[in-house]
C-alpha positions in Angstrom: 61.9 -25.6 -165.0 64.2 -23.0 -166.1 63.5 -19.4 -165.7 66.0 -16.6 -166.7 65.5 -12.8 -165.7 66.7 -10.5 -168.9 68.2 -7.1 -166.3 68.8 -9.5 -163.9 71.2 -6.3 -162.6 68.4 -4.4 -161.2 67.9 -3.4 -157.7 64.5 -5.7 -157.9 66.2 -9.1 -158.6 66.8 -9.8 -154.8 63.9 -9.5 -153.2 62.6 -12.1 -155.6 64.9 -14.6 -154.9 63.3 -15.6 -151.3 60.3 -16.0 -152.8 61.6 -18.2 -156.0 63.2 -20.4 -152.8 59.7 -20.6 -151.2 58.2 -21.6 -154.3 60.7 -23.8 -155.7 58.9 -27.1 -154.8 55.8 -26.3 -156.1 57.0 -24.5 -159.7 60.0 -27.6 -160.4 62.3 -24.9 -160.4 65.9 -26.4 -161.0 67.4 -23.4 -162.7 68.1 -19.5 -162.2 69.6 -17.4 -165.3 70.4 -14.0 -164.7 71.4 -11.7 -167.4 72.2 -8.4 -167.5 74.4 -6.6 -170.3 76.0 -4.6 -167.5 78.5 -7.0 -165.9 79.6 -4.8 -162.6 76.2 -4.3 -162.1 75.0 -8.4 -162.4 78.3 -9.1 -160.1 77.2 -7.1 -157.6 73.7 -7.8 -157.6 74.3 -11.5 -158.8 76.6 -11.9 -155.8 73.9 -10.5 -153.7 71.4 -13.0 -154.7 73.9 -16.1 -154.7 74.0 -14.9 -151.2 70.6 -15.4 -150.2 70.3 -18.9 -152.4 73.5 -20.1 -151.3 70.9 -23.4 -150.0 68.5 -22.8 -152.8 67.4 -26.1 -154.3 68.3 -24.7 -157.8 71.1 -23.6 -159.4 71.8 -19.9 -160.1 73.7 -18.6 -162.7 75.2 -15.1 -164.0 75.8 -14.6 -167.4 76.0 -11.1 -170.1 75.6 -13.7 -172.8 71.5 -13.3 -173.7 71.5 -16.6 -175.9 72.8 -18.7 -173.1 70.3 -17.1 -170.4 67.6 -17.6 -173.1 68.1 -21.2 -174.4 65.6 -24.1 -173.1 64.2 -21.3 -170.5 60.3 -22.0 -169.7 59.1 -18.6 -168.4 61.4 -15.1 -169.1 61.4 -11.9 -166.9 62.1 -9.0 -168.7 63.1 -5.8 -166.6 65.7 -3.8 -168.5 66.2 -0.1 -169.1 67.5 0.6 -172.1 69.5 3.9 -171.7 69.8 3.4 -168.0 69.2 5.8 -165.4 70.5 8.7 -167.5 68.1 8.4 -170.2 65.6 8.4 -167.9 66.8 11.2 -166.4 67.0 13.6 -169.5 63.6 12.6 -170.9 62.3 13.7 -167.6 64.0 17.1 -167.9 63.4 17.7 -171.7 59.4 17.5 -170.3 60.6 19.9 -167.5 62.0 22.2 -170.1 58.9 22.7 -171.9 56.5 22.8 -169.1 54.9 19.2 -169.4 54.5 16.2 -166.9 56.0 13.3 -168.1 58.3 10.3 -166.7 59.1 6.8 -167.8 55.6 5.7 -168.1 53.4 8.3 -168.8 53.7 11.6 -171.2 56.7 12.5 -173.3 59.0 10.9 -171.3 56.8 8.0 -171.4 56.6 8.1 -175.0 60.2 8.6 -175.3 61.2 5.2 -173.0 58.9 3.3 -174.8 60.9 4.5 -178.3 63.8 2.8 -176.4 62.2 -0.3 -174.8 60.0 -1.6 -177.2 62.8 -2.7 -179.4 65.1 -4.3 -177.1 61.6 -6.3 -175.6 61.1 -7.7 -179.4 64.6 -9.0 -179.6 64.4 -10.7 -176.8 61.0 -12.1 -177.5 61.8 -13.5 -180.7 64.8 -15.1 -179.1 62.7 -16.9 -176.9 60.5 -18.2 -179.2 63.7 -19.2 -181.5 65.5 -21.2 -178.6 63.0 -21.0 -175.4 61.6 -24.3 -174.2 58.5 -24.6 -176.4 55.8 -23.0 -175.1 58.1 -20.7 -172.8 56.0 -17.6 -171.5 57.8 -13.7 -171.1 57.1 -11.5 -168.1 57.1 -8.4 -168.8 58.6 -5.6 -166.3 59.8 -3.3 -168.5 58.7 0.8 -168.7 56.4 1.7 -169.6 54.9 -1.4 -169.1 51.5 -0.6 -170.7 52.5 0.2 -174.0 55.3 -2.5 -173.9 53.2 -5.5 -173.3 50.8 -4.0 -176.3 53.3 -4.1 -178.8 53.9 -7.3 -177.8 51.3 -8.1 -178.5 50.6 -6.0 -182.1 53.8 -8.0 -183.0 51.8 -11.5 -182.5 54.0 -12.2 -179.8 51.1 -14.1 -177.6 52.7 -16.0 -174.8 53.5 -12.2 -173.2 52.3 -11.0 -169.3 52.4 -7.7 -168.0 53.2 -7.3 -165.0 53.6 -4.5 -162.5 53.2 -4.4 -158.6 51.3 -0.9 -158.2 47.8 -2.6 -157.8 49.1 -4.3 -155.2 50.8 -1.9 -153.5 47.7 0.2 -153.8 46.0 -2.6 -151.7 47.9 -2.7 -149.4 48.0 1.2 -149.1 44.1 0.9 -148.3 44.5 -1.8 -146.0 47.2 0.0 -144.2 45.1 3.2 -143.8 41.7 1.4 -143.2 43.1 -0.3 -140.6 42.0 -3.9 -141.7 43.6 -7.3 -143.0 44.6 -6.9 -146.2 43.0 -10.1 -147.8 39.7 -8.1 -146.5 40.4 -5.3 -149.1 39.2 -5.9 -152.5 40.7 -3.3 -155.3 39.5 -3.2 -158.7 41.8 -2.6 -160.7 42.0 -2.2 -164.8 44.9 -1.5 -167.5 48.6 -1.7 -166.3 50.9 0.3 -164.3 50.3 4.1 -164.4 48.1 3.6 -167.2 45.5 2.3 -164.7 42.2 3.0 -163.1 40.4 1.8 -160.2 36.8 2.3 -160.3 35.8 0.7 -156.5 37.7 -0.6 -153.7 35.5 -2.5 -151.5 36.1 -4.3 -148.0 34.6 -6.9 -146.9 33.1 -8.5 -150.7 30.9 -10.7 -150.5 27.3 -11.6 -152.7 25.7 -8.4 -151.8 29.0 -6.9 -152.8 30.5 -5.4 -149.3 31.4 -1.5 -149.0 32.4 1.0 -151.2 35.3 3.1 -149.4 36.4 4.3 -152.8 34.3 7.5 -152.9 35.5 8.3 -149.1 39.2 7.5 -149.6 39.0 10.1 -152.8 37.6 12.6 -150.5 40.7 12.1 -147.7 43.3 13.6 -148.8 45.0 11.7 -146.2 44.5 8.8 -147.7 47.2 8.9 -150.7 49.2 11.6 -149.2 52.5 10.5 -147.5 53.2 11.3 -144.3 55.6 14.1 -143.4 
């Protein structure tokens, strides 16, 4: 199995590397792409993560060349940032400027990321489906990740996953607080990223449906406050 990471650059890509080694058996994983259009940045980070698979039982590759990532891959991450930190950056003060909350997944900056990703996202998903292994699946990761994976799919583009780790960091957040195992916490959890909303978290789930702590942890502000 193939899989190539599109922003294989970012900051992200090795810490899922250990876990791609883990795994490797189990998925038939025999090859690594990553490809980012910044080439400092996918030799630093690239050399990072040949690093930590230097005994991986696949190969791992670097490449800027998007076709040669792409071709015969099964399953594609996608986690760019079209107009890189700085774009993010003045969306986020253009909201500042005019007295609204916004960043790159929610408001006008939100809006205004998603003007950017959106595109970039379709090219690369009609590339898969031109020269992908048939039957190859994208992940997405890009910002806003909500509104990128429904384009997606408005485009017809089916074989698309959004994904984004805040649910589970939320989890773990409770089970952290509460005290308590985290595979004791169950979080309901609906939409994606920060376009999401949890309507119960319960410990302890079972057929009568285990307790409620939602209600208490909304009255705590300690609860989803860092410490200072």
């Amino acid at each position: 199995m193939k899989l190539t990471i599109i922003g294989g650059g970012g900051v992200r890509t090795p810490r899922l590397i250990p876990s791609l080694i883990k795994r490797a058996a189990r998925l038939d994983l025999t090859e690594v792409w990553l490809m980012d259009t910044d080439a400092e940045k996918l030799s630093l980070i690239g050399g990072l993560c040949q690093t930590l698979a230097r005994e991986a039982p696949f190969k791992l590759a670097l490449t800027t060349d998007a076709h040669a990532a792409i071709n015969g891959a099964n399953h594609v991450i996608t986690a760019v940032r079209p107009g890189l930190e700085k774009g993010r950056a003045t969306d986020e003060r253009i909201c500042f400027a005019h007295g609204v909350l916004g960043q790159e997944t929610t408001g006008a900056a939100g809006f205004a990321m998603a003007m950017r990703s959106i595109p970039a996202i379709l090219e690369y998903a009609r590339l898969v489906a031109e020269i992908g292994a048939p039957g190859a699946w994208i992940y997405n990761f890009t910002n806003p990740a909500g509104l990128v994976a429904q384009a997606l799919h408005d485009s017809g583009i089916e074989r698309i996953v959004g994904i984004c780790d805040s649910a589970n960091g939320a989890q773990h957040a409770v089970s952290r607080y509460l005290n308590v195992p985290n595979e004791r916490v169950h979080h309901t959890v609906y939409g994606l990223n920060h376009l999401s909303w949890t309507p119960r978290v319960q410990v302890d789930k079972d057929a009568s449906g285990g307790e409620d702590v939602f209600p208490a942890l909304l009255f705590d502000e300690a609860s989803y406050m860092p410490p200072i």
